[in-house]
Phi, psi and omega in degrees: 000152183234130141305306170237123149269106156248164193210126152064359170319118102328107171214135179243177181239142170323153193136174207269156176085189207245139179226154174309194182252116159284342149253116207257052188085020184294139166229142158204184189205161166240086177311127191296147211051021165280139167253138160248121172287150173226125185226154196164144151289184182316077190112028175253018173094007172289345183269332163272356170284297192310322170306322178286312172325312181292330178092010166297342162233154179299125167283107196261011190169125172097189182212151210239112217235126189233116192077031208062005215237129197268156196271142173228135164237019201284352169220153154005290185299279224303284197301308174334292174001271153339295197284342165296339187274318198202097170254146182247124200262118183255166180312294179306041188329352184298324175278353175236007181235142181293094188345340213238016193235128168247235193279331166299331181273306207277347157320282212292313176294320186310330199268341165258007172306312196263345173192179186293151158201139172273171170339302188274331185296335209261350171243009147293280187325334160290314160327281175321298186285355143283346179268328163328315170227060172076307196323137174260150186280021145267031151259014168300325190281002182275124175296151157335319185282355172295316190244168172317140206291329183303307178314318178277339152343287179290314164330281154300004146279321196258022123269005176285322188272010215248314156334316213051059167287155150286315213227119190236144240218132181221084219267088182088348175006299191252340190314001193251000211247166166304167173267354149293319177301342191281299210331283219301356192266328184277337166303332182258338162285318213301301181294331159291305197285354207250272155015282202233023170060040199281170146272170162215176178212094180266108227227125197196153155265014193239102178292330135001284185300306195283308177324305187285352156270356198242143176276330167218161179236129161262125183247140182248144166243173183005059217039023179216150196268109213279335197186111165257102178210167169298168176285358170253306182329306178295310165001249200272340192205063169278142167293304188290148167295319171293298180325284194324333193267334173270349159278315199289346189284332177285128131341296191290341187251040187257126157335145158276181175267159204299134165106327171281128170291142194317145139335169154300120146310124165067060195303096141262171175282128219263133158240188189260165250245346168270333193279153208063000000 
């Protein structure tokens, strides 16, 4: 079964004149309970491939099918729908937690956005998703600026997951965070998607980081996508000349020479699932 279908996305972003495509005809698919990485530098469209998937940008061409079901957003109804389906995590947790609200308010609406929950369901339910991605539940009475940036992180994975999407989007996730606090956070999706069987579509420029979580990698360049192989596959045997140039800037993930064994994907260091 596939989680995410795109077939033929399009998207230009506004503005005077004929402008490229920030997204340019892409297809990919996510099999379920799969993760796929998607990797590329800075401005090649992976962030406007993820928004549009969710209906945060105008789609200009093609289609986009989530759980078989093609996404529409055009009502109310229509984004609930969606958001039972598919939540998106962004680079920034800043943009998804209310400065003013802390974790226990912002738990609890998210977790009752799709149905009722009375009083005790709604701080079992808060509870859970915080023990989901490491958090201890005194930190629920805290506002975002109480905590660590690894913290506000995890958080807002687990107002992404309060929904119960199948399919979860993970946009940039740790580039903002240290680099021990990025292990312990890409170790904690890893272990959410192994856990509760999620799909994910994990979207990054540290090709490291998108390997060690991913079962296969797609890489985009100018808004199109260059290379689709499994995660061992992108390794050890890329194809595209561009793939090859984002392997050779990592050392560690550089083809070995003929007798020597392949790297890890994506070698991070595993820390532990409370920390940052």
């Amino acid at each position: 079964m596939t989680a995410l279908q795109v077939i033929g996305l399009t998207v230009r972003h506004p503005g005077p004149g004929v402008r490229p495509a920030a997204v340019d005809g892409v297809s990919l698919e996510i099999p379920s309970g799969t993760t796929l990485g998607l990797v590329g530098e800075s401005g090649c469209g992976k962030s406007s491939l993820a928004r549009a998937i969710v209906g945060l940008l105008p789609v200009h061409g093609g289609r986009v099918l989530v759980d078989g079901r093609e996404v529409r957003t055009r009502t109310v109804r229509d984004r609930r729908r969606l958001g039972r389906l598919v939540q998106i995590v962004l680079q920034d947790p800043d943009t998804a937690l209310d400065p003013r609200m802390t974790v226990r308010q912002t738990l609890a609406e998210a977790a009752t956005v799709h149905g009722r929950l009375d009083r005790d369901a709604r701080a079992e339910r808060v509870a859970g998703l915080l023990g989901l991605v490491g958090l201890d539940h005194h930190l629920a009475g805290r506002l975002p600026r109480q905590l660590s940036g690894g913290q506000r992180q995890r958080v807002a994975l687990a107002r992404a997951l309060a929904a119960g999407p199948g399919l979860l989007i993970a946009d940039e996730i740790t580039s903002a965070l240290d680099v021990s606090v990025q292990a312990a956070v890409l170790n904690t999706v890893r272990e959410l998607q192994r856990r509760l069987g999620l799909s994910v579509l994990f979207i990054g420029h540290n090709l490291p980081a998108v390997c060690h979580v991913s079962d296969a990698v797609a890489v985009m360049r100018d808004g199109r996508i260059v290379e689709s192989a499994p995660t061992g596959t992108i390794l050890r045997a890329p194809r595209h000349p561009y793939t090859r140039e984002l392997l050779a800037a990592v050392p560690s993930l550089r083809t070995p020479p003929p007798g020597q064994p392949s790297p890890a994907p994506g070698a991070v260091p595993r820390s532990g699932a409370g920390s940052g």
